[in-house]
N, C-alpha and C positions, 0 to 999 in steps of 0.2 A: 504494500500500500504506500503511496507517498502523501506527503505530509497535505494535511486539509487547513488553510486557511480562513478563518473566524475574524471577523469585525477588522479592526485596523492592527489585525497580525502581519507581521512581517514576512520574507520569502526566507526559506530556510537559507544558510551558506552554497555558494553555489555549487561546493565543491561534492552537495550530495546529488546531483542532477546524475539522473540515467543515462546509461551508456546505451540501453534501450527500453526505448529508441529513444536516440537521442537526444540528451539535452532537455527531459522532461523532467520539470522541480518539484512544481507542487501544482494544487490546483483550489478551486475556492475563492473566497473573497467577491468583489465587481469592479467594475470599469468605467470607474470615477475618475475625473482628471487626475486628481491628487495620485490614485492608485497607479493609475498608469505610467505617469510620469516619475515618480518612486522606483519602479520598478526597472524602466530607462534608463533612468540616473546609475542604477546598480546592474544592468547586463543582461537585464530580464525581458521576456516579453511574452504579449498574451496572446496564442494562437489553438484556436478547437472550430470544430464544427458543429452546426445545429444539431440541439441535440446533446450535446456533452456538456459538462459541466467547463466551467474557463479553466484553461491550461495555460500554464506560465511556464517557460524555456528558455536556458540557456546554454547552448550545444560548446562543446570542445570540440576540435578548433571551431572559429569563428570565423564566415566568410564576412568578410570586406572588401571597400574599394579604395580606394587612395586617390584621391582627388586630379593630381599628381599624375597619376597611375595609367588614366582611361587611357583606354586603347583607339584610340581612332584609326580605321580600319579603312583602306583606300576608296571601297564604295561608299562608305558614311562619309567619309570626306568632302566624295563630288556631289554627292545630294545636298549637306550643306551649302557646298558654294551655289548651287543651281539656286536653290533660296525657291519663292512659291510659299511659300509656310509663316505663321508668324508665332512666335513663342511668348505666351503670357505665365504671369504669376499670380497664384489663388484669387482668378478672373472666376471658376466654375469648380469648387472644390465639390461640393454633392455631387456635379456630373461627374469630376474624375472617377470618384470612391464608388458610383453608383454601375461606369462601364466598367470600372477594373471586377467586378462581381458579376457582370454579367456576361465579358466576355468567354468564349469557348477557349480552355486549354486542350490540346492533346494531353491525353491519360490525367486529366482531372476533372472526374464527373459533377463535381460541387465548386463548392466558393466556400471560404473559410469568412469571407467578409459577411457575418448574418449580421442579423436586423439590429440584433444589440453592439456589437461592434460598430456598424454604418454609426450609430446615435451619439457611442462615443468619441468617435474621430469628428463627426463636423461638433462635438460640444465642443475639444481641442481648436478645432480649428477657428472656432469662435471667439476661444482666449488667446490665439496667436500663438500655438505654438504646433499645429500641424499646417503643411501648405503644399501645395500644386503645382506642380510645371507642365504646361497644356502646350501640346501644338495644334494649332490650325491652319485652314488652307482658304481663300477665298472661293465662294461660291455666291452663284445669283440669288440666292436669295439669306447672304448673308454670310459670316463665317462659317466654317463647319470644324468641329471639334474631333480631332482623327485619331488622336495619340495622347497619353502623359503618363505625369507617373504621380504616386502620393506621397505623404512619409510625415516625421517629425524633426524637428528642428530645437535641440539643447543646448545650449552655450554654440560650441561651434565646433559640435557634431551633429550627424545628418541620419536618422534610422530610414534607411527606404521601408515601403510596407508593400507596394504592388504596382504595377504596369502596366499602362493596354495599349492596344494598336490597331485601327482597324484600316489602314494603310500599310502599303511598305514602310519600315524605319520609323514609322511615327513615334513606338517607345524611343526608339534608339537615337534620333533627333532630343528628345527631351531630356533625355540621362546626359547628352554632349553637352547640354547649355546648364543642364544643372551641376555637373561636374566643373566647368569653367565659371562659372557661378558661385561656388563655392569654396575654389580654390582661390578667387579674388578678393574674397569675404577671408579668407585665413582659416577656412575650416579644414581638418587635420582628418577625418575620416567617415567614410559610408558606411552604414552597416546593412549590411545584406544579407545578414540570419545563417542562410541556412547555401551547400553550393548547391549552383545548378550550371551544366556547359555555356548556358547561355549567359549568365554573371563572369564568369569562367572570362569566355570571348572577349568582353569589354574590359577585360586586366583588375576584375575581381583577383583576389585568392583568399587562403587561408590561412590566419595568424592563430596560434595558441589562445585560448579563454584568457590565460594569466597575462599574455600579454596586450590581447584586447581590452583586460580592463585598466589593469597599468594605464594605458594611453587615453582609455576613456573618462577616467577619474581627472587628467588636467583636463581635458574638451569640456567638462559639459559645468566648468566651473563658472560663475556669473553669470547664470543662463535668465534671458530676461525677450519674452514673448513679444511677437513685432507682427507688423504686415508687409510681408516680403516685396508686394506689389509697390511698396512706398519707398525701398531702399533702389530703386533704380532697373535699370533692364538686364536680365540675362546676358554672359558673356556672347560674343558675336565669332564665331567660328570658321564663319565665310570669307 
């Protein structure tokens, strides 16, 4: 059994999290900003499906990205410079968190984003401290919303949480500006949970739990909630 979380209990050490599967702590508690961001702050985070009670995780190693790091890949390169698209910040944050849940993955028959999750991120987003990178493309009868990505934003580090595209590259446009976005802001790392080839691709890897927290303990210190769309435009790639 792992440990059941009651009122404003805390996550057990990290160090007792399952090898399997991995990176599973505890579970219990709810998905109150305070909670949530507690939990951030310390390496945790809350992923389950309808249906299960809330599950909190944090895997050894830990995939990340490094700001730094991104891989620009010669055909994302020329699609940037072709341009056509335009990149906003937390313009449509429900649309984001609403297609990243509704889009089809191969071999994933659900969406971990349910109803009580969706409720807690736009509360977050309300207080300014989750936010959007959207791309769009011009259309006749207005912009159209094709691509972005979600996440959180602590001191000056960046938790991704999910990505949709219902274009070529439309996620993959949006991770480039928010990587160059945040590497001109001074922010020191992504966190991207859990690997997958496709994180992989973009110059993710994998650092040890002890050393992702080591680094996340200076990031996420003075963390004070903003509207990203007020500090200026996405780095320019093109």
């Amino acid at each position: 059994m792992i440990p059941w979380l009651v009122g404003d209990e805390a996550c057990p050490p990290l160090e007792q999290a399952r090898r399997h599967p991995i990176g599973l702590l505890c579970a219990g508690a709810d998905l109150s900003p305070e909670r949530i961001l507690a939990a951030y702050r310390h390496g945790v985070f809350p992923w389950f499906s309808a249906g299960e009670p809330i599950l909190w995780w944090s895997p050894d190693p830990r995939m990340v990205l490094f700001p730094s790091e991104f891989r620009l890949s010669r055909s994302l390169r020329k699609t940037l410079r072709a341009g056509g698209y335009a990149l906003r910040l937390d313009s449509a944050f429900s649309r984001v968190i609403d297609a990243c849940a509704q889009t089809a993955r191969p071999g994933q028959p659900g969406t971990w984003i349910t109803a009580e999750m969706r409720q807690a991120y736009l509360r977050l987003h309300e207080l300014g401290w989750a936010h959007s990178v959207e791309t769009w493309v011009p259309g006749e009868n207005g912009d159209e919303l094709v691509g972005g990505l979600y996440g959180l934003a602590i001191g000056r580090m960046f938790y991704g949480e999910s990505m949709f595209a219902l274009r070529t590259d439309a996620s993959k446009i949006a991770i480039a500006h928010l990587a160059g976005f945040l590497e001109s802001r001074g922010f020191g790392m992504i966190d991207c949970q859990m690997k997958t080839a496709h994180l992989a691709s973009l110059g993710a890897r994998e650092i040890p739990r002890e050393e992702f927290i080591g680094r996340l303990n200076e990031l996420v210190a003075d963390a004070q909630p903003g509207r990203w769309a007020e500090q200026g435009a996405v780095a320019d790639w093109r």
